[in-house]
matplotlib code that plots the C-alpha trace (Angstrom):
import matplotlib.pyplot as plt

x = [6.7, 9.1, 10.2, 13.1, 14.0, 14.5, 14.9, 14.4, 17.0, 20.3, 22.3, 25.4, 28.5, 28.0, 30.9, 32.0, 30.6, 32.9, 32.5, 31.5, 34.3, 33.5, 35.6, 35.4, 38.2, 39.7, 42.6, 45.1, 48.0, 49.5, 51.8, 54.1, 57.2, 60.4, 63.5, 66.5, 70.3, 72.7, 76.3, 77.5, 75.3, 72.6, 69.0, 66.1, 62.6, 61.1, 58.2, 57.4, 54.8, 52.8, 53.1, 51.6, 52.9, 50.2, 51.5, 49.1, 50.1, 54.0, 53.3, 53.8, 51.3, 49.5, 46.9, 43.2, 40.6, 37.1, 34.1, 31.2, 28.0, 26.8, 30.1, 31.0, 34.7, 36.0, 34.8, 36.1, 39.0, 39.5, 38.0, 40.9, 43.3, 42.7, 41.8, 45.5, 47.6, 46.1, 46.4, 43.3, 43.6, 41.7, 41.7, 42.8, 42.7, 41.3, 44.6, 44.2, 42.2, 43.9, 42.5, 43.9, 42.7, 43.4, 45.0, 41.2, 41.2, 38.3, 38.6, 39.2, 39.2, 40.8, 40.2, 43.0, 43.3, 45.9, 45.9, 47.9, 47.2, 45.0, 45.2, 46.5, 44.8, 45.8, 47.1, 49.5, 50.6, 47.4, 47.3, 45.9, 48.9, 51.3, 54.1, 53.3, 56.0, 57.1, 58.8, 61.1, 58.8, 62.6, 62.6, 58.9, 59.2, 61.9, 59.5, 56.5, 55.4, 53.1, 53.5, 50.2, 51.3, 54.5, 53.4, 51.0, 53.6, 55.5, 53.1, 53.1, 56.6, 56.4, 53.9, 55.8, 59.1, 57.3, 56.1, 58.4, 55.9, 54.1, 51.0, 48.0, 45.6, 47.8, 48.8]
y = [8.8, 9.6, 12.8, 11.7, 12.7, 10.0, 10.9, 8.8, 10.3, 9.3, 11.7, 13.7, 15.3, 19.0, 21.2, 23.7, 27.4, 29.4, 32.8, 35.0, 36.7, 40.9, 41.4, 38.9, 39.3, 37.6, 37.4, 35.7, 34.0, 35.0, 32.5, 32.0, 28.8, 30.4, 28.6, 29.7, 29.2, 29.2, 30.1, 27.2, 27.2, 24.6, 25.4, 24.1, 24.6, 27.4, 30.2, 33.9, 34.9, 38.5, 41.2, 44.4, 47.1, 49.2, 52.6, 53.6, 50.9, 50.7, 46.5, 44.1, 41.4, 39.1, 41.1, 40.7, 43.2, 43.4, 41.5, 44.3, 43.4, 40.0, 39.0, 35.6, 35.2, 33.7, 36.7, 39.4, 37.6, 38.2, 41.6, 42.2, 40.9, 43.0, 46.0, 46.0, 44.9, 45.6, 41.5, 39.7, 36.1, 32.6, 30.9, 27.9, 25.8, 27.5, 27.6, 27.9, 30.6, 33.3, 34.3, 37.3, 40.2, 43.5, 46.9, 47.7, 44.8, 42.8, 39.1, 39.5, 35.7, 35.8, 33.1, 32.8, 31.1, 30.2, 32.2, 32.9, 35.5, 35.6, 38.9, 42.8, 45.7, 49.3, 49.8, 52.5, 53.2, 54.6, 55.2, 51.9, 50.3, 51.6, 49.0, 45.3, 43.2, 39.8, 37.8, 34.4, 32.2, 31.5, 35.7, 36.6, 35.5, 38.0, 40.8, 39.5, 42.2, 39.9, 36.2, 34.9, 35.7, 34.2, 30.5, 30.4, 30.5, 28.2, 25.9, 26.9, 26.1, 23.2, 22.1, 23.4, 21.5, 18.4, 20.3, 21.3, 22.2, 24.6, 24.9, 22.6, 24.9, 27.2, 26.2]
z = [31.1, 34.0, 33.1, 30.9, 27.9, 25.5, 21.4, 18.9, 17.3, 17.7, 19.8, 17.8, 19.7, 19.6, 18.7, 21.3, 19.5, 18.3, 18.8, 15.8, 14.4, 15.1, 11.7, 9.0, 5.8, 3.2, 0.8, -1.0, -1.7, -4.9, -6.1, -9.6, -10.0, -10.7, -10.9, -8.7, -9.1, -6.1, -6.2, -8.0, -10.8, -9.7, -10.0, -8.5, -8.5, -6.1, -6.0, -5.9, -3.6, -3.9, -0.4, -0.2, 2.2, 3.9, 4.4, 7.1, 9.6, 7.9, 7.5, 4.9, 4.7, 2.6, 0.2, 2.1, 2.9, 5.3, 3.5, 2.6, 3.6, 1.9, 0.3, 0.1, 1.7, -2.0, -3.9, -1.5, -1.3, -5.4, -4.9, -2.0, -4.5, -7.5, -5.3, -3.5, -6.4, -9.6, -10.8, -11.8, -10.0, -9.7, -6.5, -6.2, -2.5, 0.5, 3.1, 7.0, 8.1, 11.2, 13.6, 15.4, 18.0, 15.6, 16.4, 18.1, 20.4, 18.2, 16.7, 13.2, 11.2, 7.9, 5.0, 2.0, -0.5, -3.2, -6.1, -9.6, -11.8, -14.9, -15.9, -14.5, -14.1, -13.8, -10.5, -9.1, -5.3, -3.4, 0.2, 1.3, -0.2, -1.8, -3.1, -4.0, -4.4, -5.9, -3.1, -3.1, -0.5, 1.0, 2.1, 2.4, 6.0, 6.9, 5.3, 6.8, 9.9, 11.8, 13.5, 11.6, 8.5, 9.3, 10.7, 7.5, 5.5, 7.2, 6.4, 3.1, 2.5, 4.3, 1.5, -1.1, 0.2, -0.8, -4.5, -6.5, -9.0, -6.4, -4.1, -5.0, -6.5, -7.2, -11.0]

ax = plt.figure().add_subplot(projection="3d")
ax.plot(x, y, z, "-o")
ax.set_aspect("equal")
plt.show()
């Protein structure tokens, strides 16, 4: 041989490495249809979304928590979930991860997904959080504290624009 390298193998494209997230979390989406009226009387389809305020950083954000050590994503996310709010959930369709640097200056990547509530739990104010909240998906954004939060659900209403009957995998 000449010294080149020649494979058998075709030869793939490799993607660029990401770096590895230095805090992984997960949450979700908590989503019910409700049907809203305006002044004149009309209704029209539309959804309630779940926010949690955090007292200790005075935020209100999505429900979603830090994995522990060998959790899948999708099951802390429902751990998260039941954890912050006290409502028992099943996921439905993963949603676009964010990826943001956090208070400590370290890459945090957090996975949602849609969820709607099977079942509630005891659950009273703590200090972690201590309100949940029901929210139109036409005024969570105002309420939202952080920019990630607000472009996901930007996307989520876009999506929802297009279904009245709500999220897919959220029913």
């Amino acid at each position: 041989m000449n010294g080149d390298n020649v494979s058998a193998r075709p030869s793939r494209a490799r993607r660029p490495k990401q770096p590895r997230p230095e805090v992984r979390a997960a949450g979700g989406v908590i989503w019910r249809a409700i049907t809203v009226a305006d002044e004149a009387g009309a209704t029209r389809p539309s959804g309630e979304i779940v926010l949690v305020h955090r007292p200790r950083y005075d935020d209100w954000s999505f429900p979603k928590g830090k994995l522990n050590r060998g959790e899948a994503y999708r099951r802390a996310a429902l751990r998260e979930v039941r954890e912050e709010t006290g409502l028992v959930c099943e996921p439905g369709d993963e949603l676009p991860s964010t990826v943001y640097t956090d208070g400590k200056g370290r890459t945090k990547l957090v996975r949602y997904w849609m969820m709607r509530v099977v079942g509630v739990q005891p659950w009273a104010p703590n200090s972690e959080v201590d309100e949940r909240r029901w929210v139109p998906i036409d005024e969570a954004g105002g309420m939202l504290t952080y920019a990630h939060d607000r472009e996901m659900l930007a996307e989520l209403a876009g999506t929802l624009a297009d279904r009245p009957s709500g999220p897919p995998g959220a029913s």
